[in-house]
C-alpha positions as CSV (number, residue, x, y, z in Angstrom):
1,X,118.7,86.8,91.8
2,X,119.7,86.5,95.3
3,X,117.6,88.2,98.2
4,X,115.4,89.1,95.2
5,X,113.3,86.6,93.7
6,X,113.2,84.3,96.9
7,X,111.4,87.1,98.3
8,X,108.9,87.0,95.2
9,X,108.0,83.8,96.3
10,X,104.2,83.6,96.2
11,X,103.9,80.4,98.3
12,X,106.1,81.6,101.0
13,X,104.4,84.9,100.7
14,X,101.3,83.0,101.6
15,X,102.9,80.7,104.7
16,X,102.9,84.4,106.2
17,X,99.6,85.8,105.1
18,X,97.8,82.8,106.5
19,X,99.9,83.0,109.8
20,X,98.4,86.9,109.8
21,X,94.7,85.2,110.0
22,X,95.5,82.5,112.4
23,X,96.7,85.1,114.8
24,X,94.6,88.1,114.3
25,X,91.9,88.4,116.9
26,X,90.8,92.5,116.7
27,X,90.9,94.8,114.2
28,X,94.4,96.7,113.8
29,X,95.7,99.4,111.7
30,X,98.9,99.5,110.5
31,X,101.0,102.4,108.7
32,X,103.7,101.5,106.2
33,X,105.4,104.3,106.1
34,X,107.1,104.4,102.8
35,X,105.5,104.4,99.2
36,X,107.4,101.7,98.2
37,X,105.9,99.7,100.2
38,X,102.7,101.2,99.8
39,X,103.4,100.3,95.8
40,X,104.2,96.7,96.7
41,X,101.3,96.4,98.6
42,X,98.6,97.6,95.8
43,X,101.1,95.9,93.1
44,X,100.9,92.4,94.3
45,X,97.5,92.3,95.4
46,X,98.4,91.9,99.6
47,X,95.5,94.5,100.2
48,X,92.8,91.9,99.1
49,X,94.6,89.2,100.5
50,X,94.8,90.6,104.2
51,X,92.2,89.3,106.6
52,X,89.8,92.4,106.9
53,X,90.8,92.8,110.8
54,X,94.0,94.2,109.7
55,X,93.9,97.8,107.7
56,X,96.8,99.1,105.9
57,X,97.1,103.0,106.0
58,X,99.5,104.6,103.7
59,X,101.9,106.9,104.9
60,X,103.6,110.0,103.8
61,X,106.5,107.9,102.7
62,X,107.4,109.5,99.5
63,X,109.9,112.7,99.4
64,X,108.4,113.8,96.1
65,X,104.9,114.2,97.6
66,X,105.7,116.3,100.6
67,X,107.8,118.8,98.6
68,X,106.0,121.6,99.1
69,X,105.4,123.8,96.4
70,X,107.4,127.0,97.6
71,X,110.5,124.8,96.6
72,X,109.0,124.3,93.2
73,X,108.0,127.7,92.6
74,X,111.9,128.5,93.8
75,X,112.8,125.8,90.7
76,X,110.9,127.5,88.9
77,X,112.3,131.1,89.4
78,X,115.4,129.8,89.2
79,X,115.0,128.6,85.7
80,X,113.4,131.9,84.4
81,X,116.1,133.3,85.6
82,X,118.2,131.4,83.3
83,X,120.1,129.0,86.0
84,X,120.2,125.4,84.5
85,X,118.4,123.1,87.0
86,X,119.1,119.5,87.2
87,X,116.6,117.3,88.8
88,X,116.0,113.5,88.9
89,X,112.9,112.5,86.3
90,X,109.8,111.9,89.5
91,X,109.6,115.6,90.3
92,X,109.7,117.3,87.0
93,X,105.8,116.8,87.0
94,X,104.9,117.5,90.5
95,X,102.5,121.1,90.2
96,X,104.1,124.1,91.7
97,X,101.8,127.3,92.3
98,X,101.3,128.1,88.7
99,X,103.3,125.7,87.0
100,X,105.6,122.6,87.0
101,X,109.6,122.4,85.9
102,X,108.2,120.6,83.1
103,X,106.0,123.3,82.1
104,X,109.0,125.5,83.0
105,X,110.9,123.7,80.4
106,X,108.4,124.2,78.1
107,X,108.8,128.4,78.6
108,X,112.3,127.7,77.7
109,X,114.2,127.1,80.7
110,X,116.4,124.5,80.8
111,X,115.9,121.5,82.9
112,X,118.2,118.4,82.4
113,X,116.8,114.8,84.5
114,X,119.8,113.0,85.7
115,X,120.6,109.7,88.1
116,X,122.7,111.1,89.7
117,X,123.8,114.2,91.5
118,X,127.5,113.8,90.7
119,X,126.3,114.1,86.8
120,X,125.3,117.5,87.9
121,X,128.8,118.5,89.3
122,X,129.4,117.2,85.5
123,X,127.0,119.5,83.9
124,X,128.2,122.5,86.1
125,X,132.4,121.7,85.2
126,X,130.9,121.3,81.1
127,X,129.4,124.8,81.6
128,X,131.3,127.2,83.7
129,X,129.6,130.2,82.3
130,X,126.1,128.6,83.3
131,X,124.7,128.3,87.5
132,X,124.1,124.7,87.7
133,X,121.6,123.8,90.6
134,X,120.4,120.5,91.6
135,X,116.8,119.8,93.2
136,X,118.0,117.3,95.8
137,X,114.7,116.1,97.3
138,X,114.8,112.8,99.2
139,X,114.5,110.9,102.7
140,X,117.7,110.4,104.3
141,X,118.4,107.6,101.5
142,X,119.1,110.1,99.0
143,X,121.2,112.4,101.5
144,X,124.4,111.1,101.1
145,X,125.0,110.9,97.1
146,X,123.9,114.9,97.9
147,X,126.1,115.5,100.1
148,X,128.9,113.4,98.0
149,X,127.9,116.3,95.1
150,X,128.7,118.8,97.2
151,X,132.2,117.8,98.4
152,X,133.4,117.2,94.7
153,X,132.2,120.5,93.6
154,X,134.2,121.8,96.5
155,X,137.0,120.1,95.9
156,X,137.1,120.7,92.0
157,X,136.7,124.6,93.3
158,X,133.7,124.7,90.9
159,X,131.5,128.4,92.0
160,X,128.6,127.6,89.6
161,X,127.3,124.5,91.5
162,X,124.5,123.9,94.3
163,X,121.5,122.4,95.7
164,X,118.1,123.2,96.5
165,X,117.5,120.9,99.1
166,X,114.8,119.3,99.9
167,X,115.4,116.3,102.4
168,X,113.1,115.6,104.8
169,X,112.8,112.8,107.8
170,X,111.2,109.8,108.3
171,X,111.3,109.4,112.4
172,X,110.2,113.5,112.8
173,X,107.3,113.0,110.5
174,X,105.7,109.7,112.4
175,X,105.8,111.5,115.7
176,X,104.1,114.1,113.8
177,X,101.5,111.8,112.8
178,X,101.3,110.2,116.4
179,X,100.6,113.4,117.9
180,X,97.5,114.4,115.9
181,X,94.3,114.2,117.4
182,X,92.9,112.2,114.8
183,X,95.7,109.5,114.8
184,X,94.4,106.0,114.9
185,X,98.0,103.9,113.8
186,X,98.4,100.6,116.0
187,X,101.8,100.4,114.4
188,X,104.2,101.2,111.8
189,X,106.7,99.5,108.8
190,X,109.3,101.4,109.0
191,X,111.2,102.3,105.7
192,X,113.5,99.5,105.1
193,X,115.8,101.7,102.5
194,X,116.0,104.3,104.9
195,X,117.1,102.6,108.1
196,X,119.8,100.7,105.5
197,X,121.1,104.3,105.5
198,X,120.4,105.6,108.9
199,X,120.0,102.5,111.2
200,X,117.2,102.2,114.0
201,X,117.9,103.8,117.0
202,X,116.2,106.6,116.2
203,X,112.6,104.4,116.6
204,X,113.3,102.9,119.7
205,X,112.2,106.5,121.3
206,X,108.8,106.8,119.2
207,X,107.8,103.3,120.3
208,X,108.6,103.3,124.0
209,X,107.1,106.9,124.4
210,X,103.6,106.2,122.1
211,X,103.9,103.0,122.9
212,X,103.7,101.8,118.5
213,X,105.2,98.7,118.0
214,X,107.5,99.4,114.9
215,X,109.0,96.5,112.2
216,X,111.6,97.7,109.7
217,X,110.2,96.2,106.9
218,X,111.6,95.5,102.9
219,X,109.5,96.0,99.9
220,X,108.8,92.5,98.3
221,X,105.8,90.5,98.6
222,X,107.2,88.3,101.0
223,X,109.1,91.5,103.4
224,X,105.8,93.1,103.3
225,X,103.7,90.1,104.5
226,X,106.2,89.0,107.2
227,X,106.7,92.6,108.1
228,X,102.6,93.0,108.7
229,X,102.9,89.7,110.2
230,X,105.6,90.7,113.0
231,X,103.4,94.2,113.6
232,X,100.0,92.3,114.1
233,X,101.6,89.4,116.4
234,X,103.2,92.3,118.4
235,X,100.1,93.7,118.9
236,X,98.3,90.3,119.6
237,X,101.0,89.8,122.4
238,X,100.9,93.7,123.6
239,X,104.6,93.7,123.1
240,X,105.9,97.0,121.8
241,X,109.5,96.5,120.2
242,X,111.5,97.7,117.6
243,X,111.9,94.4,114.8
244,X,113.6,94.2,112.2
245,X,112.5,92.2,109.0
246,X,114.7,93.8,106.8
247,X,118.2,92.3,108.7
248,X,119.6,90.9,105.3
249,X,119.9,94.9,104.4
250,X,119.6,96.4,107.4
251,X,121.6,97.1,110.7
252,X,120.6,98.6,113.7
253,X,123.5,101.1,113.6
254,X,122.9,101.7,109.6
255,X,125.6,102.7,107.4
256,X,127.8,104.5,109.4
257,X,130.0,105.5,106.3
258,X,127.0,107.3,104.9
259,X,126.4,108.8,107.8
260,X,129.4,110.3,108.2
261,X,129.4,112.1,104.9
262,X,125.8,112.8,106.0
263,X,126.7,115.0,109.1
264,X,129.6,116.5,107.6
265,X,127.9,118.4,105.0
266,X,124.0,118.5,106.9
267,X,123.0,120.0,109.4
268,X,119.2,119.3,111.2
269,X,116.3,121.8,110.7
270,X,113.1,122.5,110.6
271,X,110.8,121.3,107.5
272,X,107.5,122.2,105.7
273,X,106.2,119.1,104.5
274,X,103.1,119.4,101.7
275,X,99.6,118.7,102.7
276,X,101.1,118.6,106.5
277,X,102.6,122.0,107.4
278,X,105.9,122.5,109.4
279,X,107.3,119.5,111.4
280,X,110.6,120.9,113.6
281,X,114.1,119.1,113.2
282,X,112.3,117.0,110.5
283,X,115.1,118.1,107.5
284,X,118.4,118.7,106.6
285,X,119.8,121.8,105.5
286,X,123.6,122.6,104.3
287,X,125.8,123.5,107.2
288,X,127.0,127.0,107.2
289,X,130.6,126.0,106.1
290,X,128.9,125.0,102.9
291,X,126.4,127.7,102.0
292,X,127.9,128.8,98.8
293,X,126.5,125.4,97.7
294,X,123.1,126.6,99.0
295,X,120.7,127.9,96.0
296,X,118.5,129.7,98.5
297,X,121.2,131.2,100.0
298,X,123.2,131.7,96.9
299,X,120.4,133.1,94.6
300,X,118.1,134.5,97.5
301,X,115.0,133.0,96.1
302,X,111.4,133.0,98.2
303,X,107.8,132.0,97.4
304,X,105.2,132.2,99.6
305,X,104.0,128.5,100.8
306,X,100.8,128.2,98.7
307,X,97.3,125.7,99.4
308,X,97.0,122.3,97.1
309,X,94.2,122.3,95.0
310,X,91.0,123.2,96.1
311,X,89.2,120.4,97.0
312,X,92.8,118.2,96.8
313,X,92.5,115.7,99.8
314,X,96.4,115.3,99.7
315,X,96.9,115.9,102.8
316,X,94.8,113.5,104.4
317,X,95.9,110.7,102.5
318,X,99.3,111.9,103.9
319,X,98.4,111.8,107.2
320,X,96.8,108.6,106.2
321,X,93.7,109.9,107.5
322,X,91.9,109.2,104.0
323,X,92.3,106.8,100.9
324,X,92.9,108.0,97.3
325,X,89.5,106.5,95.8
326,X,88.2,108.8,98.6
327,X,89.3,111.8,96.8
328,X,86.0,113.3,94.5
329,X,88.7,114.2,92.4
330,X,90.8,110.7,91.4
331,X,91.0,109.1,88.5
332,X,88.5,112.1,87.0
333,X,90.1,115.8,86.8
334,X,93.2,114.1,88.7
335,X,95.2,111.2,86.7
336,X,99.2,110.8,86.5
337,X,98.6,112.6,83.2
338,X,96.9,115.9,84.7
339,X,97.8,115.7,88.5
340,X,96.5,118.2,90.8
341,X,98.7,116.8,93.9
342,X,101.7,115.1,94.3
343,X,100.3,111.7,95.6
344,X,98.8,111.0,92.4
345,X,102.1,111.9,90.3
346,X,105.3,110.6,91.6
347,X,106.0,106.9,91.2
348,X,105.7,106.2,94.8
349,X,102.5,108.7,95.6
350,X,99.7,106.5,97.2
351,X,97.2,108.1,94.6
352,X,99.7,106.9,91.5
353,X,99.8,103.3,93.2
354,X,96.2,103.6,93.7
355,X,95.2,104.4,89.3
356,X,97.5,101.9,87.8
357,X,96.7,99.3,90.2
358,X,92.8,100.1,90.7
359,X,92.0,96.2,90.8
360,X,93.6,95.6,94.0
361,X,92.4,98.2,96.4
362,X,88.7,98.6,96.9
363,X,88.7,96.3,100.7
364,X,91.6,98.8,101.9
């Protein structure tokens, strides 16, 4: 398949990881930034196969993780209260304060997993005696399908539809992780799906004013190893740019269709992020003219923002201040099966990539 399995080549992949030792001098560390990436990493071994100069910290690159539970326990509420809540499969799982939507299933609410947010403007036209919420959680990838949802619910005139939303931004959240005091990143790869969506000028900022190279990178073998590649010869050279690796998907001013449906539904705001705490302007929020699509607004749920686990080191491993095998707590009491944070339960949590892949982490 085309821009697919060319970039599963594992002698190509290799041209690059050898052109990582040649040029490699110091030790770097380098944050990938999405949990795809952080998957494709652990998946196909490039952890072991990295010279040990350069470190790879994972990121807090996965929407499902940083949900913080006061928008579960809301799911939660809202599906006691008899409100049929539509969600996509990766967060039905993810532990709220006392229990997940699964478990809220369980109780007898009802929770249907779609693919799609448009299938629950469906559900919502199938059922006009029902309230039909969707948990639209995502990085700005995810935004516009939302905001599509929205606009056909408004223009069917259907009253029993809305979101609880969830979006949260990538560029926000590195700054965030640039100014804490502990913050030891070299450079980043940026989220290849995301910039597809929402270009790159938004990083040229973050890496002229903290002075980060940053390389827009994809999510094969190959992307990732060219991508770490472009990052550690920057650094090498004490350029700081803005690259892009991902060009045969991405363009520097992203999808500008997508981002028109984007602004005309969202609006920027402020964000609570799990395991980090409040980051300003790092969400979106539906704009005022559509707040009868808003479940907060619509059903005036609240739930006080509650701690992870005791003992949970989600959010270090977040901030990518610690690694999964770290935690006192993985693979033992915490497996995908019985999670106690996020990381270790979504398909793109660092602790998740970490269990099924345990052979190819230990040097990272």
């Amino acid at each position: 398949m085309k821009y697919l399995e060319e970039y599963r080549n594992r002698e190509a992949t290799e041209v690059f990881l050898k052109k990582i030792s040649e040029t490699v001098t110091r030790p770097w560390k380098i944050m990938e930034i999405c949990g795809g990436q952080t998957h494709g990493l652990v998946r196909n071994g490039i952890l072991e196969l990295l010279p040990q100069e350069v470190q790879m910290i994972h990121g807090p690159g996965c929407p499902v993780c940083v949900t913080p539970k006061s928008l579960i326990d809301m799911a939660v509420q809202l599906m006691e209260q008899g409100v049929i809540m539509c969600s996509f499969g990766d967060m039905v799982r993810v532990p709220g304060t006392s229990k997940s939507l699964l478990q809220a299933k369980a109780d007898g609410g009802d929770l249907r997993i779609l693919y799609s947010p448009i299938e629950a403007v469906t559900v919502a036209r199938e059922n006009p005696d029902r309230e039909v919420v969707f948990f639209a959680v995502g990085f700005e990838t995810t935004a516009p399908a939302n905001a599509l949802s929205v606009l056909h619910a408004k223009k069917e005139g259907l009253t029993n539809f809305s979101l609880l939303v969830s979006h949260v931004l990538v560029p926000p959240a590195m700054e965030a992780i640039l100014e804490d005091e502990f913050c030891a990143i070299d450079a980043f790869l940026g989220a290849g799906h995301v910039c597809a969506i929402m270009g790159m000028e938004a990083y040229f900022p973050i890496a002229e004013r903290y002075k980060v190279p940053i390389v827009v990178t994809g999510f094969e073998p190959l992307d990732l190893a060219e991508g770490i590649y472009m990052a550690v010869k920057q650094l090498e050279e004490k350029r700081v740019e803005v690259e892009n690796q991902y060009s045969r998907v991405v363009k520097r001013e992203g999808n500008t269709a997508a981002i028109k449906v984007i602004e005309e539904v969202f609006e920027i705001s402020q964000r609570e992020w799990r395991g980090i705490g409040p980051i300003p302007d790092s969400g979106f929020r539906l704009k005022e003219a559509y707040a009868d699509f808003d479940a907060e607004r619509k059903f005036q749920v609240r739930s006080n923002t509650s701690e992870q686990a005791s003992g949970c080191i989600a959010g270090e491993i977040l901030k990518g201040l610690k690694k999964p095998h770290e935690c006192k707590f993985f693979g033992k009491e915490c497996t995908p099966a019985q999670p106690l944070g996020a990381p270790m339960v979504s398909s793109e949590g660092a602790c998740a990539a970490y269990y099924h892949f345990s052979g190819n982490l230990i040097k990272n």
